[in-house]
LODOFI-964975 format. One record per atom (N, C-alpha, C): x, y, z. Coordinates in steps of 0.2 Angstrom, whole numbers, plus 5000, padded with zeros to 4 digits. Atoms other than C-alpha are relative to their C-alpha. Layout:
<nodes>
XYZ...
</nodes>
This chain:
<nodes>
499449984996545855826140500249955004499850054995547055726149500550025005499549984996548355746161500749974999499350025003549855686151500150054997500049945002550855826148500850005000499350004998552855876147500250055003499849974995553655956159501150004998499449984999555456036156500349944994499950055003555555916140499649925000500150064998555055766149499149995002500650035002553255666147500049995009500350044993552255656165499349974998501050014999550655586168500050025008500249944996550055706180500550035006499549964998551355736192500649955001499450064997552555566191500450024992499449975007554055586176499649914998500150065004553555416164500649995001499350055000555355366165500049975006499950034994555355356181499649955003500550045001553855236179500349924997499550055004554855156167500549955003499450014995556355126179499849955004500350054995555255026190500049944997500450065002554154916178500149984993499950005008554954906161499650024995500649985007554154906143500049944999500749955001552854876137499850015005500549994993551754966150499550044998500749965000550055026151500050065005500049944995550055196161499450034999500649964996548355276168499950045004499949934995548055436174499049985004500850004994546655416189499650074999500349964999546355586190499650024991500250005007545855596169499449965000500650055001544655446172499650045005500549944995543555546185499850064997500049975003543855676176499450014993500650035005542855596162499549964999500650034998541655516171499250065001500349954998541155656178499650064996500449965007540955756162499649994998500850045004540055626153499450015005500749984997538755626168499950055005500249944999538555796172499450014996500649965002537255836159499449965000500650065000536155686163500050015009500250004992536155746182499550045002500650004998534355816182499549994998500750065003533555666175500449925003500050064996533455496184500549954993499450025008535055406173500249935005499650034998536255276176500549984995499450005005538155276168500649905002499950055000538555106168500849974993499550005004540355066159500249984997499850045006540854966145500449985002499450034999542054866154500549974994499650035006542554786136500750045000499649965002543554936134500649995004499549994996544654936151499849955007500550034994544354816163500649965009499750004993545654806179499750025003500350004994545054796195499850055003499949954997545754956199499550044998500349955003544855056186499249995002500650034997543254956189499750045007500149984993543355026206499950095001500049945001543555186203499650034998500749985003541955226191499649985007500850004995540855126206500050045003499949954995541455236219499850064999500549945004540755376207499350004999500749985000539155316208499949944992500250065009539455196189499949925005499950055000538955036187500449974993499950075005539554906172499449964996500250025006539054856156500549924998499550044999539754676155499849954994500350045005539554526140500449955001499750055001540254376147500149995010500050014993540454286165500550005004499349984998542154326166499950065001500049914999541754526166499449995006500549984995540254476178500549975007499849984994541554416189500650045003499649954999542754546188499750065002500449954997541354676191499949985008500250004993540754586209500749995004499350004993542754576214500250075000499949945002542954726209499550065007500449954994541454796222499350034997500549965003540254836208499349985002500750044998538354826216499749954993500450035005537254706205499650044998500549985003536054816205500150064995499649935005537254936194500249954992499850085004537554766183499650004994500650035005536754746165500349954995499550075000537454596157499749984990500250025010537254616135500449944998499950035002537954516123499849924994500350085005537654366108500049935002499750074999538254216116499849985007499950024993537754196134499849955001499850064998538054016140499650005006500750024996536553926152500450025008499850014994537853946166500350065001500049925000538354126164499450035003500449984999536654156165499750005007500350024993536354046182500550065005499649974995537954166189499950065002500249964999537154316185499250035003500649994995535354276192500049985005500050004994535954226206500250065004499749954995537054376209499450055001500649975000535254476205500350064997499749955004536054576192499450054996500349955002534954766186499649964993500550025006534454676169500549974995499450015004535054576155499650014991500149975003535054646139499949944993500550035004533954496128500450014990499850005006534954476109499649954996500450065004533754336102499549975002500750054998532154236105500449935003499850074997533154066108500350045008499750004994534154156122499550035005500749984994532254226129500049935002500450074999531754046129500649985005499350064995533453976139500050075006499949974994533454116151499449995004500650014999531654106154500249935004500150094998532053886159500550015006499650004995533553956169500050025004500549984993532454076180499749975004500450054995531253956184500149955001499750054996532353816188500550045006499649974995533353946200499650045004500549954998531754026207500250075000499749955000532254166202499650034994500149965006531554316191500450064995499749955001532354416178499850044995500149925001532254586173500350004992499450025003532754586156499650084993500149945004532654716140500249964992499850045007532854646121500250074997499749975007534154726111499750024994500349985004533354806097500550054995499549985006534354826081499750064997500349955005533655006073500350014993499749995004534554986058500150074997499849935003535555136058500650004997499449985002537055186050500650035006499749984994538355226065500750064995499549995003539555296052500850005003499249984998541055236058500349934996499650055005542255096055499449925000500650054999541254926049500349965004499850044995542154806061499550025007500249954992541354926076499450035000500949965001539654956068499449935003500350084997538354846078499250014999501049985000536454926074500149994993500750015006536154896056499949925000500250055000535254736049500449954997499650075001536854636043500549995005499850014995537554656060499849945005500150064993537554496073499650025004500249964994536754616086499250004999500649995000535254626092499449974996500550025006533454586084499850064999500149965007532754666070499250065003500549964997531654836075499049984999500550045001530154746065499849955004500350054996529954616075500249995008499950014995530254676090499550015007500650014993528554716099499849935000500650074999527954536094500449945006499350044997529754466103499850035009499949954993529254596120499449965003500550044998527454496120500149945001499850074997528054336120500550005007499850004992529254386133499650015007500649984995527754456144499649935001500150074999527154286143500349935004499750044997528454186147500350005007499849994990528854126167500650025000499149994998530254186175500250074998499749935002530354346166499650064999500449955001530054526167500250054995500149985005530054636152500250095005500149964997530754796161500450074996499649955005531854896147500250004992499949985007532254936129501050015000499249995003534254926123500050004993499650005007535154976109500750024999499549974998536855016106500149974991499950015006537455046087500650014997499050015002539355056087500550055004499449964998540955126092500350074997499549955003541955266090499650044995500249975003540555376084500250095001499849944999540955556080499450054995500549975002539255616074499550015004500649994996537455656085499749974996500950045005536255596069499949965002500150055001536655436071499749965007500550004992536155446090499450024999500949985001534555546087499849964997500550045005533955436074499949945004500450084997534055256085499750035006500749974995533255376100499450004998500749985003531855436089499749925000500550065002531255256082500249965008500450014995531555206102499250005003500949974998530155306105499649994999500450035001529055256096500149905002499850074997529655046100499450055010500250004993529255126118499150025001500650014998527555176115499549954997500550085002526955016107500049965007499850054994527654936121499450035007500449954992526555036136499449994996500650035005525055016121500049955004500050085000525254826124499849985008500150034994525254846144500849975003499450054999527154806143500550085006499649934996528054936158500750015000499350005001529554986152500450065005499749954995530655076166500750014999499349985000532455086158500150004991499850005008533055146140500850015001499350015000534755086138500250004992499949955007535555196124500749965000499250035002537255106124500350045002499449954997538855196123500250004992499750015006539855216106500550094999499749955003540455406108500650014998498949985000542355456102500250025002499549924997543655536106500450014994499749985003544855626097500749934998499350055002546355496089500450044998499650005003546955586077499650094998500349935003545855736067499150015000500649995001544255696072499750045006500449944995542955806082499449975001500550014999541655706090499550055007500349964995540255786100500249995006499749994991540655866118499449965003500250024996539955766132499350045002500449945001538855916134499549994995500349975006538255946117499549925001500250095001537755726117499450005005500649994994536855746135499350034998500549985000535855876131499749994993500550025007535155806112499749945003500450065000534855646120499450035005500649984998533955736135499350034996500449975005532855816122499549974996500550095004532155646113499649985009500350064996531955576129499650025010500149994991531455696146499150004999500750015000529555666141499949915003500150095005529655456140499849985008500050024995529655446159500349935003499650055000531155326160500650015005499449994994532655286172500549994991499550015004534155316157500449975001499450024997535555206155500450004993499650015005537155236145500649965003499250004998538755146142500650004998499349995001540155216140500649975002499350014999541755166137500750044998499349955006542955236123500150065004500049934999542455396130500250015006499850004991542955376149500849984999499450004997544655286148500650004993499849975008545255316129500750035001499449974998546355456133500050015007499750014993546755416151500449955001499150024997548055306148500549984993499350005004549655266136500549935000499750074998550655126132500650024998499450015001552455136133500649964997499850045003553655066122500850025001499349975000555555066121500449964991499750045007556555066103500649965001499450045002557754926099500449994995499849985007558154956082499850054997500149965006558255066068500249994994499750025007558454996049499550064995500349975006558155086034500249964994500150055006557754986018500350064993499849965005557855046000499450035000500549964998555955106002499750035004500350004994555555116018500550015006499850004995556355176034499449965008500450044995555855056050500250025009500050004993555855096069499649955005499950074994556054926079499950015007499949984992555254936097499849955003499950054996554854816111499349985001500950015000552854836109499649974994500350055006551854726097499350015000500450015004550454696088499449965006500350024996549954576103499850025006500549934995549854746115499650034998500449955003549054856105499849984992500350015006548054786091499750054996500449945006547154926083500250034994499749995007548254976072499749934995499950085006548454806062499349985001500650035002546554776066499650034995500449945005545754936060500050054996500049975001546955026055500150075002499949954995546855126068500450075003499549965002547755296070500250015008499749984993548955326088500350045000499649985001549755476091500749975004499450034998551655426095500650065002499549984998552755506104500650015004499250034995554555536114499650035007500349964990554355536133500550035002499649975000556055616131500150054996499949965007555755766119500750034997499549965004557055816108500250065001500049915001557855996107499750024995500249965006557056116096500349984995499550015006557356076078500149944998499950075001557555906081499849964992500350025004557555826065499749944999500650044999556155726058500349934995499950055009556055556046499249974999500850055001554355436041500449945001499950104998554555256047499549985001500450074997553655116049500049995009499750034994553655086068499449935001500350084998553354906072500349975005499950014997553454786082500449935001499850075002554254596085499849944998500450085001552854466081500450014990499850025006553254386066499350004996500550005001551854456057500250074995500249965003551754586043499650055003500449974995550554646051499950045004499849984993551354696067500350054999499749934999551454896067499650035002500349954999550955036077500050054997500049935005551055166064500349974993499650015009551555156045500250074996499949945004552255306037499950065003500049964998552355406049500550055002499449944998553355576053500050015007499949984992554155586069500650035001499149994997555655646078500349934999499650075005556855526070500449995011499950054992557155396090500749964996499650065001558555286092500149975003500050054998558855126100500250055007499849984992558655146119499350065003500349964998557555276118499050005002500850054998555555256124499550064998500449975002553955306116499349995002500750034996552255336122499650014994500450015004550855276112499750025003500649984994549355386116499449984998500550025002547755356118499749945000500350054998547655186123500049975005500450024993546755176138499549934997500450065004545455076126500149974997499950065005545354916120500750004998499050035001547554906122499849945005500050054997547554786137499549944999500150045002546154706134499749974993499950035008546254646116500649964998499250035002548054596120500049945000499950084999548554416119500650005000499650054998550054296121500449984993499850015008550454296100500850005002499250005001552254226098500350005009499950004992552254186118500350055004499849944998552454346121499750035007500450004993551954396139499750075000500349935001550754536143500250065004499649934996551154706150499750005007500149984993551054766168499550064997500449935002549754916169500150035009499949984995550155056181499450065002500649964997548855166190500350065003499849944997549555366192499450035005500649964998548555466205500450055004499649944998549455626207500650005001499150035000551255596215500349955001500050085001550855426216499949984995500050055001550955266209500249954999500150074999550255096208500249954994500050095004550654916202499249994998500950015000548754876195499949934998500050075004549354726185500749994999499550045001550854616186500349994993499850045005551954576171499949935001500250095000551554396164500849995002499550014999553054316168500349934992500350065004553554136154499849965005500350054996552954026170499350004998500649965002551354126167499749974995500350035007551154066149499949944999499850075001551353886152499549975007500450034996550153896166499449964999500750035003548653766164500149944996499850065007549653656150500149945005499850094995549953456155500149974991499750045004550953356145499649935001500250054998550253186144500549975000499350024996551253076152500449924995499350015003551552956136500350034997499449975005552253076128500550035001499649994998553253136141500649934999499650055000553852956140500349994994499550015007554452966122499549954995500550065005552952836116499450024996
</nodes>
């Protein structure tokens, strides 16, 4: 459920009109309904509220300051994979010790930023990145709390781009070789061995594939306590869906209580991280058409949002519903078009052949459902500048993010100066 709805024809997000939103900050624009994010926080951790948990966010998916702020104040912390999101999370207000810090790639100085800040734990993807974090602790006097990804090669069933647990995934180490990996860290100075991660894709819309990497947790977990190794946190990742289009993934409810079921014996602090499923459908990208052409095979609907806002389409495929924030009268007739966008890119389209109330120049469309992974997966393709994001919170709203400007784009560059001279 969200709080985007129409009233009297016309598209709100919760009690503002989108045009009137429009009017202010142009198109493209990111719009977020506050009360939907809370809304969905609070869903999700309702069934895990009488077992020692923590709902920690996959900022990947949505990551302004604002939103940030708004999970902490619920009690979330941050799921973060980069030193850029670790320092979006501490300006944002998020405690460290709500902080757990995944990813493939952490650099020696990423690492120093987040043992200093004494961030909850970091989530261990490989034996070389023990050994470097391990030389980073004990040159920083410092110890860290750390958990090794463990890849349970499951099938996540979903798209392969956003499958992360099985064994030809980049992700994690291999569940085979993952108690011999927990003892050499129990070894090594500087670090302590305090938790068990997995996380095995996005956008699922099944339970199995959750129960299955729980279950062979379990077992991981009791070799691990065997060995003398005390594990105090099982970080289950995030991955659930939402609905896009015709899919029906499990209620928040239904998910809660399967997973409490594997896991209210194990005597563990739980951590999930949610994304998709928190800000997903809490916000909408607004677009405005500019053209209308119709070919000899194809009719096309030209609007002023791109491929460089909203990727998912053109990446995965990805299905968005699309609609007017001005609806038509009953009866309105329909057409199938292509709606694209202006990158000079085949590419570049948020729908293909789809049937809509037949738009025409001037008029604005809200793409729904892209709270996630719209803003941040956007770039600057074709120096195109990025959208503004607005923040609704009942009969308000906020500015949360500036439009880029082209000053913007060109911030950073330096000419060298013979080339400015012509030589």
């Amino acid at each position: 459920m969200h709080y985007f709805s129409y009233k009297d024809r016309e598209l709100f997000c919760e009690q503002v009109p989108v045009n009137q939103i429009v009017e202010e900050f142009g198109t493209p624009l990111f719009v977020y309904s506050s009360g939907t994010l809370k809304r969905h926080y609070r869903i999700f951790e309702e069934p895990f509220s009488g077992a020692p948990h923590m709902i920690c966010f996959s900022m990947k998916a949505c990551s302004n300051l604002a939103i940030l702020k708004i999970f902490s104040n619920l009690g979330g912390g941050v799921d973060i994979v980069s030193g850029g999101e670790l320092f979006r999370a501490l300006k944002a207000g998020v405690p460290p010790s709500r902080i757990v810090y995944s990813g493939v790639g952490k650099k020696s100085y990423e690492m120093d930023d987040a043992l200093r800040s004494d961030i909850l734990m970091f989530n261990v993807e490989s034996e070389e990145e023990l050994q470097l974090l391990s030389q980073r602790a004990l040159a920083l006097g410092k110890s860290a709390r750390i958990a090794l990804r463990v890849n349970p090669d499951v099938d996540p069933l979903t798209h392969p781009y956003i499958s992360t647990g099985l064994k030809s995934n980049k992700f994690g180490i291999q569940i085979e070789q993952a108690l011999e990996i927990y003892l050499k860290a129990r070894d090594l100075p500087a670090l302590e061995p305090v938790g068990i991660d997995c996380h095995i894709g996005s956008q699922l819309t099944e339970l199995g594939p959750f129960m299955e990497a729980v279950s062979i947790l379990r077992k991981l977990l009791k070799k691990l306590r065997n060995n003398g190794i005390d594990i105090k946190y099982l970080d289950i990742g995030g991955g659930l869906g939402i609905p896009y289009d015709q899919e029906t993934p499990p209620a928040p409810g239904d998910y809660g209580a399967a997973i409490l079921d594997l896991v209210s014996d194990m005597d563990i602090t739980l951590i999930m991280e949610p994304g998709r499923v928190l800000v997903g459908n809490a916000g909408v990208m607004i677009t405005r058409v500019l053209y209308k052409k119709s070919g000899l095979e194809k009719n096309f609907v030209i609007v002023d949002a791109a491929m460089n806002d909203l990727i998912r389409p053109s990446l995965y495929k990805a299905y968005h519903s699309i609609i007017k924030v001005k609806k038509s009268l009953d009866q309105a007739p329909k057409f199938v078009a292509d709606i694209v966008g202006p990158i000079c890119e085949s590419g570049d389209f948020l729908a293909r052949g789809r049937e809509i109330e037949e738009p025409f120049p001037g008029e604005l469309l809200a793409v729904m459902s892209a709270g996630a992974y719209g803003f941040t997966m956007s770039s600057n393709y074709n120096s195109r500048p990025r959208c503004a994001e607005v923040l609704v919170d009942g009969s308000n709203y906020y500015l949360i993010r500036q439009r880029e400007t082209y000053e913007d784009l060109i911030r950073g560059e330096k000419v060298p100066s013979h080339i400015l001279e012509g030589k």
